[in-house]
N, C-alpha and C positions, 0 to 999 in steps of 0.2 A: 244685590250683593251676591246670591248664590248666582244669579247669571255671570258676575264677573270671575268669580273662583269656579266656575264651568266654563269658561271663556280662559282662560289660564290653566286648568289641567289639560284644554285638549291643546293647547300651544306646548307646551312641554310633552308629552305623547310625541305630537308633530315631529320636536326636536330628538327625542330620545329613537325616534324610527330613521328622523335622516343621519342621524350616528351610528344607527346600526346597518345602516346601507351605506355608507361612509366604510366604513369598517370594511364591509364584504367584498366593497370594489376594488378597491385596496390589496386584501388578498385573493380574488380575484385576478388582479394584473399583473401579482408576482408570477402566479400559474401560468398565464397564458405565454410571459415571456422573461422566462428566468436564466441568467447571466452565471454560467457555470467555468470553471478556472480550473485547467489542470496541471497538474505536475510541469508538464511541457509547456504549457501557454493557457491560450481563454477558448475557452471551446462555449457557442452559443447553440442552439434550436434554431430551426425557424421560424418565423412568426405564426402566432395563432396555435401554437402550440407547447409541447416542453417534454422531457428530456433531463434524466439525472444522471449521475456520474456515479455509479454503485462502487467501481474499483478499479483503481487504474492504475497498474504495473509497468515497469520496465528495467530490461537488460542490458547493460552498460559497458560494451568491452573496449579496454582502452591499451594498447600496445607501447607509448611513447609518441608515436606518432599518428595512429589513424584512430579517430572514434568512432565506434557504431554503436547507435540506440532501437532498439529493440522495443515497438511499445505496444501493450494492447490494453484495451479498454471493456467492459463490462455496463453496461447502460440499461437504462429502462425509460418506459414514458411514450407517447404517440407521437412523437418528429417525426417526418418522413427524410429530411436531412437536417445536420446540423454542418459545422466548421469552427476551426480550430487553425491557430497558427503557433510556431515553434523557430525563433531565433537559432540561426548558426551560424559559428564563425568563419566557417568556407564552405565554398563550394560542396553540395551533400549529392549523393545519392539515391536514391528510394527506390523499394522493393518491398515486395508481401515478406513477410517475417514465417519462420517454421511455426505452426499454431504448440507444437510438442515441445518446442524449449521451454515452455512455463510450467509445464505439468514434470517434468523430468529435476529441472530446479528447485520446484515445490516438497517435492520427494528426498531430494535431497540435503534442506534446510530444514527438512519436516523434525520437531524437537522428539528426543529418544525416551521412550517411555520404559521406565523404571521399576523395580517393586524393594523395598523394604519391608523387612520381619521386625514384627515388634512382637517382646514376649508376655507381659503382664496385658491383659484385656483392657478395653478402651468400653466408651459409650458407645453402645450399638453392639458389643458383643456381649455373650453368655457369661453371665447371667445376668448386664445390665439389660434394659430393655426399650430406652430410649433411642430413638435411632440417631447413625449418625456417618459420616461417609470420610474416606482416609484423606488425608491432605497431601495437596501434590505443591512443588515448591520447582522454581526456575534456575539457574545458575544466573550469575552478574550480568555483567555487561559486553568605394568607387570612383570610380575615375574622376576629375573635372570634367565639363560640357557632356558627361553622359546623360541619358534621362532616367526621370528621376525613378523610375519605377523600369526594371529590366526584365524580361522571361527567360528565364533559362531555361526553362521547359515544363510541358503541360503532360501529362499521362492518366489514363485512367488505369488504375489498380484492384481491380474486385468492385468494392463498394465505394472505392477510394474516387476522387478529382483531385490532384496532387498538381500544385502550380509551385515552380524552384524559381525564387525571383531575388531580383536586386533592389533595394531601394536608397537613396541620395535624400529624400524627403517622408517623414512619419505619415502627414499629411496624405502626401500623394498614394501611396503604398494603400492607406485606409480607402480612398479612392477609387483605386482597381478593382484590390477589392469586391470593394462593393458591388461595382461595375458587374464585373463577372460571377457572381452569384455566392462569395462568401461572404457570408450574414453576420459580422462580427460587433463586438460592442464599441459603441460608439466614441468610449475615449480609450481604443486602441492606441489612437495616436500618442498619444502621452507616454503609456507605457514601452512604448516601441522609439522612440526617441533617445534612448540612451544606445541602445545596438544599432539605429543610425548614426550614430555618432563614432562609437568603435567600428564601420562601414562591415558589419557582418550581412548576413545571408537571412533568407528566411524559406520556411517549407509550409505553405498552406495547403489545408486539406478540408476537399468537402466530402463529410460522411452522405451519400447520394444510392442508396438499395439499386442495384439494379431491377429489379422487379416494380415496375410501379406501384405506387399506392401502398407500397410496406413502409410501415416503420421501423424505425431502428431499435431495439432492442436485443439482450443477450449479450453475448459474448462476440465480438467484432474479431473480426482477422487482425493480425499482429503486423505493425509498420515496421519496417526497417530502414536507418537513414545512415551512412557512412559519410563522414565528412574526416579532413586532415586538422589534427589540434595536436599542440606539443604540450595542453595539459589539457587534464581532465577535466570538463565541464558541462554541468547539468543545466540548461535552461531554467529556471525558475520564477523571474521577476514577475514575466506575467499573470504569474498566479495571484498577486496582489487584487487586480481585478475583480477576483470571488465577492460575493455576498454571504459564501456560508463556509465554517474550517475546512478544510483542505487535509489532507491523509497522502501521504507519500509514500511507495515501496521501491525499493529499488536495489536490484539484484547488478553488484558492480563484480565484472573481473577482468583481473588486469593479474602482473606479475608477483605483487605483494598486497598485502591485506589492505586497505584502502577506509581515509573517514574524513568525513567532511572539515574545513576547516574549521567554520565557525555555523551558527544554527541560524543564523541569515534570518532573525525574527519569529521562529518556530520554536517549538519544545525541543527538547535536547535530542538528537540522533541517537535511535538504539538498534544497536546489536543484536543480530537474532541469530546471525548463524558467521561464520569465518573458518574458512576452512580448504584444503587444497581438493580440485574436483579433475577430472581429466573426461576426455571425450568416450571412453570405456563406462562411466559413470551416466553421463549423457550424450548418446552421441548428434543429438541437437546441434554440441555445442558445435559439431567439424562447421559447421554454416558460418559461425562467427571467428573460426581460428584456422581457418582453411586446413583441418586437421593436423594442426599444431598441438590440439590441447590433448591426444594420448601422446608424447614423447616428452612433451614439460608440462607436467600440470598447473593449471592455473587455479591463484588465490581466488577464490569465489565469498565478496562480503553482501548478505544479506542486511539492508538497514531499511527503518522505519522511522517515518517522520510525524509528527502531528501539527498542523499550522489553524491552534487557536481563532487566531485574529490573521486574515490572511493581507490584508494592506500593511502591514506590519513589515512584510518578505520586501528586503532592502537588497537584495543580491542574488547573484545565481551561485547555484553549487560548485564548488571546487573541491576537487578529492585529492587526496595528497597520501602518499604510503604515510603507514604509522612507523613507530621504530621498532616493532620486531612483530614478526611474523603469528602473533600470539593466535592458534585456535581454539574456536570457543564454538558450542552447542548448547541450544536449550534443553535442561532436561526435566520432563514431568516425574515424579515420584505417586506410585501407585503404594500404601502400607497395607498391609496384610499382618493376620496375626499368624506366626507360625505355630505349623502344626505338627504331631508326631504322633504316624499311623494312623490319621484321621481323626485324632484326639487335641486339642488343644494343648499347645507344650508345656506350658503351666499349670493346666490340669493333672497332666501325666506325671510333672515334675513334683506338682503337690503328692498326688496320690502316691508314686514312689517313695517320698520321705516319708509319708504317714506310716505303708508298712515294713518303712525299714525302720522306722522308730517302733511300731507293733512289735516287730519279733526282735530287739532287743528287750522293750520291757520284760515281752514274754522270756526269753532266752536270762534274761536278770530272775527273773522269778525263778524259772527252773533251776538255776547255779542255786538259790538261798535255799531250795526245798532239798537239794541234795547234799549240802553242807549239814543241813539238818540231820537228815538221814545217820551220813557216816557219825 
């Protein structure tokens, strides 16, 4: 009997060790080859290694007619390349991006830091002794018989392998691809079949160190893509793709304030900055308005997305003017107690009326003693 009940704890032991090696391989294989979705499309690692997407920004300038996206990325992790693909609707451009537009924009958007006086003392002043710190607060809110897969051209760009291609089949497009060394996820195809269908464009890029043996980390050089759209349009579908929520920034300027139509599956678009900017402000911008933007300034809308559940994203972004020009700034509030003469104002204010009440009592006293008197 105890050899049976000895014979059965080491059978569960057994099992309870291959579920925890079960378990490890498991996340094990997430690490080694994890499937990362950006704002722009699906950006993967290489194999055998990985690769996070710390923050990924872009600048959005839209005239009526010509688009250009501005993007750069921030990463961490030991890839030595990854890739990334990004639908558009015509024919694009591509070029290194100013690294200085982002830093100039940031500054820009940067929310206005405030202070408020308050007069009666709080927790954390004299003579309470609990601590305690001011509260800051935000304001609101292809042809037929073409083939199926085309080059329109191949460039290397810094770190960049930038392929401008056509594709007539989802399928085939994933193919090349592959072919040629970008490592993308596997049911690309699916996602990409709706933009073959509308016969758009696509811009593939493999993140590739010139330096061998580096991997990619840091702060990447900033892409630049220009293509012709009579509206305004943010790629997004492919972000469905993701395994983990997805975070959106995007810095849109165009001629009037600009917001998304609808939130395409994600938390609600927020506001963080709206406001008119000109190339005197940043002169970054002359690269994207061919120094247009000091003679008209341009509406510059800062928005922020959050995507939950990123299979969720049913559509690409469309920006559309709002109906007035409304601008808006975050603003922190710093409180402060005021002071006067280095005194606290309600101290001073107390102590004033104490001896302005003193010297009437006194001064009452002295009137009854000289009544008396006479």
């Amino acid at each position: 009997m105890r050899g049976l009940r000895a014979a059965r704890g080491t059978l569960t032991a057994r099992r309870a060790l291959l579920v925890v090696c079960a378990l490890l391989l498991t996340q094990l294989g997430s690490l080694i080859a994890p499937a990362y979705a950006c704002g722009c499309g699906a950006m993967v690692p290489a194999r055998q290694s990985s690769m996070g997407v710390d923050r990924e920004t872009s600048v959005v300038r839209w005239d009526g007619a010509t688009e250009q996206i501005v993007m750069r990325f921030t990463v961490n992790g030991d890839a030595p390349e990854a890739a990334w693909i990004m639908p558009v609707p015509s024919r694009a451009d591509v070029e290194l991006g100013d690294p200085d537009l982002f830093g100039e924009l940031d500054d820009l958007t940067a929310p206005v830091e405030r202070t408020r006086y308050y007069f009666w003392p709080r927790d954390g002043d004299w003579p309470f002794s609990s601590g305690g710190e001011g509260a800051s607060a935000g304001a609101p809110p292809p042809v037929d018989g073409a083939p199926e897969v085309g080059v329109v051209g191949r460039e290397r760009l810094g770190d960049f392998d930038v392929a401008r291609l056509t594709a007539t089949d989802p399928d085939a497009l994933r193919d090349w691809l592959d072919a040629n060394g970008f490592d993308l996820p596997a049911d690309l195809a699916s996602g990409l079949q709706p933009y073959v269908d509308q016969e758009w464009e696509y811009v593939a890029v493999r993140l590739a160190p010139e330096e061998k043996g580096a991997a990619l980390g840091g702060t990447l050089d900033p892409l630049r893509l220009s293509f012709e759209s009579d509206r305004l349009i943010y790629p997004m579908r492919l972000s469905r793709l993701a395994d983990e929520p997805q975070s959106l920034g995007l810095y849109v300027l165009a001629d009037h304030r600009m917001e998304p139509r609808d939130a395409i599956g994600g938390d609600a678009p927020e506001v963080r900055f709206a406001g008119r900017v000109s190339s005197a402000d940043a002169p970054a911008l002359g690269e994207l308005t061919d120094g247009k933007a000091e003679e008209k300034p341009l509406f510059l809308t800062a928005i922020d997305q959050y995507f939950s559940q990123p299979e969720r994203i049913d559509a690409d972004h469309e920006l559309r003017a709002t109906a007035s020009d409304t601008t808006y700034q975050q603003v922190y509030y710093e409180d402060e107690l005021r002071m006067f003469a280095g005194v606290p104002a309600w101290l001073a204010a107390v102590g004033a009326a104490f001896v302005v009440l003193v010297l009437l009592v006194v001064g009452a006293a002295v009137l009854r003693v000289r009544r008396r008197v006479v």
